[in-house]
MARTI-932398 format. One record per residue (C-alpha): chain; x, y, z. Coordinates in Angstrom, 3 decimals. Layout:
! residues N
{A; {X; Y; Z}} ...
! end
This chain:
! residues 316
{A; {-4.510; -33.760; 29.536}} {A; {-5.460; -36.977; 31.259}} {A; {-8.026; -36.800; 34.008}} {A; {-5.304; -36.751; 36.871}} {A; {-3.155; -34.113; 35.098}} {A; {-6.234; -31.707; 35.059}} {A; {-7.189; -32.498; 38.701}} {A; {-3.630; -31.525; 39.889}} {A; {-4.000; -28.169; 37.556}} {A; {-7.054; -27.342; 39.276}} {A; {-5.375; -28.280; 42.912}} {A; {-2.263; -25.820; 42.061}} {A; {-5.086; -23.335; 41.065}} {A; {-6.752; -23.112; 44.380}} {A; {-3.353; -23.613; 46.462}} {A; {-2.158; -20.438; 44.089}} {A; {-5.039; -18.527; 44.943}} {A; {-5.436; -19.471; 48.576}} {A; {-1.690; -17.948; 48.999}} {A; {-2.701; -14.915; 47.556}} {A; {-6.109; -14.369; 49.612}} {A; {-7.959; -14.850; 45.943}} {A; {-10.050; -17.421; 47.713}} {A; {-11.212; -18.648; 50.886}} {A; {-9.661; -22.331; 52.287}} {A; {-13.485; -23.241; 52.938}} {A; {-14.298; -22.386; 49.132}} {A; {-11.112; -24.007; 47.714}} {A; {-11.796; -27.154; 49.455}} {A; {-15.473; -27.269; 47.844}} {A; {-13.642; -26.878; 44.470}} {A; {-11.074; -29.210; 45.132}} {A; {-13.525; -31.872; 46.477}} {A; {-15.912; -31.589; 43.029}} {A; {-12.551; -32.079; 41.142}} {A; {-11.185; -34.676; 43.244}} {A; {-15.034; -36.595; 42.659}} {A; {-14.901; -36.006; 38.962}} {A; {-11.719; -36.452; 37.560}} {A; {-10.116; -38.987; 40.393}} {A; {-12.956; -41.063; 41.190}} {A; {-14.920; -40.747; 38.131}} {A; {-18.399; -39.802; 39.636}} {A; {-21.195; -38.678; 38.222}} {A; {-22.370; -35.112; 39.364}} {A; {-25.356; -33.255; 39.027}} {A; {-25.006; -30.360; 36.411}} {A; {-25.214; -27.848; 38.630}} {A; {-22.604; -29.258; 40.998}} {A; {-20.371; -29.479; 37.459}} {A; {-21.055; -26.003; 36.563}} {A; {-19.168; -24.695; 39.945}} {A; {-16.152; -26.452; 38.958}} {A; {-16.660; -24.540; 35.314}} {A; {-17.358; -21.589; 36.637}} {A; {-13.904; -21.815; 38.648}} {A; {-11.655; -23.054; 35.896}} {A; {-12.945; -20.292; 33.573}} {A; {-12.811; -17.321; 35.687}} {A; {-9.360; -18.717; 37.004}} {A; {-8.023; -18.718; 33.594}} {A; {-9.245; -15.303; 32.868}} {A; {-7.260; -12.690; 31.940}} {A; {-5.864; -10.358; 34.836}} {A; {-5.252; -6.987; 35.340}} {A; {-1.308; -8.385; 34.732}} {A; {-2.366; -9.372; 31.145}} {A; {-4.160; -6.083; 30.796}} {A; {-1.618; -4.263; 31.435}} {A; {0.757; -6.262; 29.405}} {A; {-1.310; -5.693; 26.041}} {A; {-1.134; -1.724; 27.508}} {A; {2.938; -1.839; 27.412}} {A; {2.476; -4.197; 23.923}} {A; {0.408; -0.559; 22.173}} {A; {2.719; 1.538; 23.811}} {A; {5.627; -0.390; 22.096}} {A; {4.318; -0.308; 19.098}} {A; {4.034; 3.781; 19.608}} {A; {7.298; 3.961; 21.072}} {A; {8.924; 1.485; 17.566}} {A; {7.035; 4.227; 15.712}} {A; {8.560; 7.249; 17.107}} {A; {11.830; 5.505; 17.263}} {A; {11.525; 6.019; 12.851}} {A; {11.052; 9.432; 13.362}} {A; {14.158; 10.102; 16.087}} {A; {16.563; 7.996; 13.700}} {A; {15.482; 10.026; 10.614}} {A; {16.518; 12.987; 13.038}} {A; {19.539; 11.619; 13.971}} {A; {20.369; 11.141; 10.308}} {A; {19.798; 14.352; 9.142}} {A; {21.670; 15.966; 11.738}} {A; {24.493; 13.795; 10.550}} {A; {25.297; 12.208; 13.613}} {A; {24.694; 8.604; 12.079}} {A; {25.561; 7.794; 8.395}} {A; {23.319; 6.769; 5.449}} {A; {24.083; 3.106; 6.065}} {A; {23.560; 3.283; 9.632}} {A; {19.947; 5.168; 9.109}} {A; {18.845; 1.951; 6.839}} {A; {20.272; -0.780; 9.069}} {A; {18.505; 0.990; 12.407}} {A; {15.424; 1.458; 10.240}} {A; {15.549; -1.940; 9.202}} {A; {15.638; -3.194; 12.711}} {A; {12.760; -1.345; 14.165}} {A; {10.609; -2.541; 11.034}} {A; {11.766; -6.334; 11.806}} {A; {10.203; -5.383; 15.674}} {A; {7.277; -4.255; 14.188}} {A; {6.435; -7.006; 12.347}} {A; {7.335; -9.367; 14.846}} {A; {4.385; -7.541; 17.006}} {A; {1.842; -7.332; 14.521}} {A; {2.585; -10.725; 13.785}} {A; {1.745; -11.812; 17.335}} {A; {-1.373; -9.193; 17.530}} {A; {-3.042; -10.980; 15.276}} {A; {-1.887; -14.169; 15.804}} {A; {-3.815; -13.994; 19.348}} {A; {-7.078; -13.102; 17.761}} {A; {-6.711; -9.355; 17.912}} {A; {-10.276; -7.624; 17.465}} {A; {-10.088; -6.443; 13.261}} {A; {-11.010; -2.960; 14.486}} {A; {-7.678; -2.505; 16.449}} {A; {-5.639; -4.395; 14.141}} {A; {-6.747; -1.974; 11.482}} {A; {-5.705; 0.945; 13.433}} {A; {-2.073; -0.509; 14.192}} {A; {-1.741; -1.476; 10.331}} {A; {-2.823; 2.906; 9.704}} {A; {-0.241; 3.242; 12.586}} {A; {2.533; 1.201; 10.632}} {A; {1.494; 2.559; 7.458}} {A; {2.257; 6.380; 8.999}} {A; {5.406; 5.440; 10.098}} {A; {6.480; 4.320; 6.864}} {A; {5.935; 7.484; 5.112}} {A; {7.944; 9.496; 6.643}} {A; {11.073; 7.244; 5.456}} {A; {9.702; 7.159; 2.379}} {A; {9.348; 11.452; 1.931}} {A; {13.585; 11.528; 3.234}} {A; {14.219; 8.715; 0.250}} {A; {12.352; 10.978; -2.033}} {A; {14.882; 13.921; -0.827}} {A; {17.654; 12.301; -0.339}} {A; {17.376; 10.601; -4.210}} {A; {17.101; 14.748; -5.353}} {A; {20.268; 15.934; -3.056}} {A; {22.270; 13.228; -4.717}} {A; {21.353; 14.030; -8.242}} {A; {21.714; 17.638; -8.283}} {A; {24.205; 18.115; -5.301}} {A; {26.016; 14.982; -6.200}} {A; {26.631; 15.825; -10.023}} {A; {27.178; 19.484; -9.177}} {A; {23.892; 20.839; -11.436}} {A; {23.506; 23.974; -11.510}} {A; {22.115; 25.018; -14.732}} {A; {17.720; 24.447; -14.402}} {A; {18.150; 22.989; -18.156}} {A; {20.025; 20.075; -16.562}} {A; {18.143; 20.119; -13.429}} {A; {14.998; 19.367; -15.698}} {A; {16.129; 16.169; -16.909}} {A; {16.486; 14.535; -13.865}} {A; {14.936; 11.265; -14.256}} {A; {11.482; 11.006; -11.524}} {A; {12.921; 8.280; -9.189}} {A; {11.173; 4.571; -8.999}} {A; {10.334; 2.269; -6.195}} {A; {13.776; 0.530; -7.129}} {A; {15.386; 3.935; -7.293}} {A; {14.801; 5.564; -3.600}} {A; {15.840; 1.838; -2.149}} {A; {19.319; 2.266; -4.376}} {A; {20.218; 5.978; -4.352}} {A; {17.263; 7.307; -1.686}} {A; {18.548; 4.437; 0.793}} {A; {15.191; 3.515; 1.630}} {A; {15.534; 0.352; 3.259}} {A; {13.188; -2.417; 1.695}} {A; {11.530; -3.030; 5.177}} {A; {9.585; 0.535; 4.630}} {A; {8.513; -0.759; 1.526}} {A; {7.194; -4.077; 2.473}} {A; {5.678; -3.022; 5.323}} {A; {3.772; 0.085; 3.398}} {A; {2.763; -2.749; 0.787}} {A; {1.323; -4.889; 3.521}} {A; {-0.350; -2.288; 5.551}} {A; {-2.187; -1.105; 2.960}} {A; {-3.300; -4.585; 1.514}} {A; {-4.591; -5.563; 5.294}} {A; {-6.184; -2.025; 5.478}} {A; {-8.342; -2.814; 2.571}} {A; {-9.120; -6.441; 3.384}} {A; {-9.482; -6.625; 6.836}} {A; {-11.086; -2.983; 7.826}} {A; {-12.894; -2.716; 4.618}} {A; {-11.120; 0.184; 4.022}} {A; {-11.108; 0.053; 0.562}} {A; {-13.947; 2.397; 1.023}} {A; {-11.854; 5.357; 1.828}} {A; {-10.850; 7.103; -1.134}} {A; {-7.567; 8.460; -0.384}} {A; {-5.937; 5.116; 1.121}} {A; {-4.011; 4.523; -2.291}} {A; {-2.209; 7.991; -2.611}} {A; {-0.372; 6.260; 0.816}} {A; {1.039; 3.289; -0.827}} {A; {4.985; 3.647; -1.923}} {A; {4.411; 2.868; -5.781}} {A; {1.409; 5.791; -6.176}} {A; {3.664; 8.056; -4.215}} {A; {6.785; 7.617; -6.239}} {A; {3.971; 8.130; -9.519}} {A; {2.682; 11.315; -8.060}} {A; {6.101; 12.557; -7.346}} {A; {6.897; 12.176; -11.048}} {A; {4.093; 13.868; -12.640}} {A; {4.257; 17.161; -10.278}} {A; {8.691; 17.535; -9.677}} {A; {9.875; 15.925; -12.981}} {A; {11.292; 18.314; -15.636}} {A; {11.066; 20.997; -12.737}} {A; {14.419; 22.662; -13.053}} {A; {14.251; 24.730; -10.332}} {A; {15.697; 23.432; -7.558}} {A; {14.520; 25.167; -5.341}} {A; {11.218; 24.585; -5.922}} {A; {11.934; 20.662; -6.064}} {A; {12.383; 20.687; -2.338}} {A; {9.768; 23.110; -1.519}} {A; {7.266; 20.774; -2.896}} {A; {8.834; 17.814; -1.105}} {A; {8.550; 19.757; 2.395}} {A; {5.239; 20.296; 1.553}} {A; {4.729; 16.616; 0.935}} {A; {6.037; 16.185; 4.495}} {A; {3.052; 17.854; 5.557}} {A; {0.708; 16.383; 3.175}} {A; {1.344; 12.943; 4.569}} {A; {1.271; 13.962; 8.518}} {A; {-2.243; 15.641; 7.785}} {A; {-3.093; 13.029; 5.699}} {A; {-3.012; 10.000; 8.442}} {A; {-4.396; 11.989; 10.954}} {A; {-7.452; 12.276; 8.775}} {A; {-7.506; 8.457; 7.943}} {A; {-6.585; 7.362; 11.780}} {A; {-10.239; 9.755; 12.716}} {A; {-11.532; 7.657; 9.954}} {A; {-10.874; 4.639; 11.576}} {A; {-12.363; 5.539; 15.022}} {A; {-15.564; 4.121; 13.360}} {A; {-14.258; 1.160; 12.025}} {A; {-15.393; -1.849; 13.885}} {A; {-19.078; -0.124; 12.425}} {A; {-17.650; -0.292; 8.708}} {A; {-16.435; -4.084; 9.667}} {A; {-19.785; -4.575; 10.568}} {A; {-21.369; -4.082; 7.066}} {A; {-18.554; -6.237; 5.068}} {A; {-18.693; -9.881; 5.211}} {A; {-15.686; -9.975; 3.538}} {A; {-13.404; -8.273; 6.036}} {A; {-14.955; -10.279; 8.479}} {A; {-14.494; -13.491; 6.999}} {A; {-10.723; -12.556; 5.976}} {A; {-9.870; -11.751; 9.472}} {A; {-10.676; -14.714; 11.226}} {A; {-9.142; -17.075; 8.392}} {A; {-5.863; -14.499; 9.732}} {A; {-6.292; -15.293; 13.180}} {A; {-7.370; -18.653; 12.663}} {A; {-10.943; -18.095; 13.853}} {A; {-12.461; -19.534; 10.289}} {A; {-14.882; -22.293; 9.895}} {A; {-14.701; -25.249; 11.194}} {A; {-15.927; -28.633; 10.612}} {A; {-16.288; -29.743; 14.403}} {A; {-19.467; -30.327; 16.040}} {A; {-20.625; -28.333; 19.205}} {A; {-19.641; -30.910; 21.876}} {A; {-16.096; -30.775; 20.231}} {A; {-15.679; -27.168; 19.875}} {A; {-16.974; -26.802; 23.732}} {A; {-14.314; -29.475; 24.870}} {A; {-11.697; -27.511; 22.608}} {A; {-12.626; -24.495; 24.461}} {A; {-12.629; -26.463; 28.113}} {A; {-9.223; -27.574; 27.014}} {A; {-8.180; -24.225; 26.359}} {A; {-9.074; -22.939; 29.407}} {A; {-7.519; -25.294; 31.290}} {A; {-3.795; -24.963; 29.701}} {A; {-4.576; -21.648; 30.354}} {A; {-4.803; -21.968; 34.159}} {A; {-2.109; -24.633; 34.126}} {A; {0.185; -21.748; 32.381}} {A; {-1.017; -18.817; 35.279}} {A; {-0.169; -21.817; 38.220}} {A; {3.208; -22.329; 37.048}} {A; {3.651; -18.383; 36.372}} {A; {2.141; -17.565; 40.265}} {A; {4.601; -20.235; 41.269}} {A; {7.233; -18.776; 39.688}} {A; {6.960; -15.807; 41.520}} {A; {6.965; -16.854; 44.651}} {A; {10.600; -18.924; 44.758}} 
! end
């Protein structure tokens, strides 16, 4: 911004905040006066004068209880994308909605998500909170994942007609490859399992909690095949894949307790630290301090240049 570009920023500031009653007219024309001597005329103030007109632009620019409650509705979307897995799943097995339908709705609300965390983190989300929406995600993809796991065992037995246990047995354990062609798990769940628990690892240093792995799609599918195949019961097959329903429910409950703590486990690994802000583009830089405190004036200032023309918005 040029010097007259951030005096009329500061000028729709106070005129914004003398319409709502945020500020007196005596106190806004104190402010406006120090800006009006510094960035018009070009005078030199005394540091504390300057340090008014700072203290104004930065507690201008804050964040207010509109923003707060915006990243309140942005959590609650991410709960209410999350829950939206479960009703479609619901709506599938009910057979209101076909098997195509399930995986192109399930698709969608795992584009959404992704899209958000995307953005969370993007804006410098704190790592502990990031690493409980990535144990969020990673819940609601294993849900999917469980129904691709049945589904893949209804088509093979139901859909060839097997009866006899002796050809039950020789069902083949499915793969990754196989639930996303006959489960009709849509690839979204996979990625998105993948990714959550690669970020859970690096960025909450949860590579420290033992169980995290028996979560991730390919160990799963592995377990799956060393306890169901050459079962030839039937019966028993989806038993033990109703049970796994439960396993996983009880199983992120445990890990999102874990997680309560984890801004303390961030604390003691430098390398979560480090490999969050290189995410959120808080990494090292080569600036001095003069130029990092002018990047951070700056900042401020497009910041309260943004709320003016949002507060003037609002009242054409």
């Amino acid at each position: 911004m040029t010097n007259s570009e951030i005096y009329n920023t500061i000028a729709e500031s106070l005129q914004c905040d003398i319409d709502t009653n945020a500020i007196s007219y005596e106190y806004a024309s104190i402010i406006n006066d120090i800006a009006y001597d510094k960035f018009i005329t070009e005078s030199e103030l005394p540091e504390n004068v300057e340090s008014i007109l700072d203290k104004y632009i930065s507690e201008a620019a804050k964040d207010d209880e509109e923003n707060t409650e915006e990243v309140t509705e942005s959590v609650d979307e991410l709960d209410s994308m999350l829950e939206m897995v479960g009703t479609i799943e619901a709506t599938c097995e009910s057979g209101d909605i076909t098997n195509v339908e399930y995986g192109a709705l399930i698709e969608s609300v795992f584009e959404k998500i992704d899209a958000y965390t995307e953005s969370f983190a993007g804006a410098g989300g704190a790592r502990g909170k990031y690493a409980k929406t990535q144990a969020k995600i990673l819940g609601g993809t294993l849900q999917p994942i469980v129904k691709a796991i049945n589904d893949y065992y209804k088509r093979e037995i139901f859909g060839n007609h097997l009866k006899d246990e002796a050809d039950i047995a020789k069902i083949k354990a499915p793969t990754v490859a196989d639930l996303i062609s006959k489960g009709r798990l849509p690839e979204s769940v996979v990625s998105k399992n993948r990714k959550a628990i690669t970020d859970l690892k690096k960025f909450s240093a949860a590579i420290n909690y033992k169980y995290l792995n028996d979560y991730a799609v390919d160990k799963m599918v592995r377990i799956v095949a060393e306890d169901i195949e050459g079962c030839g019961n039937k019966d028993k097959i989806f038993k033990y894949i109703n049970g796994l329903k439960d396993d996983v429910k009880r199983g992120m409950t445990d890990l999102m307790s874990d997680l309560n703590n984890v801004e303390d486990d961030i604390e003691g690994s430098t390398y979560a630290k480090t490999a969050f802000k290189n995410k959120t583009g808080q990494g090292y830089s080569p600036k001095t301090d003069e130029q990092r405190a002018q990047d951070a004036h700056d900042e401020r200032l497009a910041m309260l240049k943004k709320r003016n023309a949002e507060k003037m918005a609002k009242r054409k």
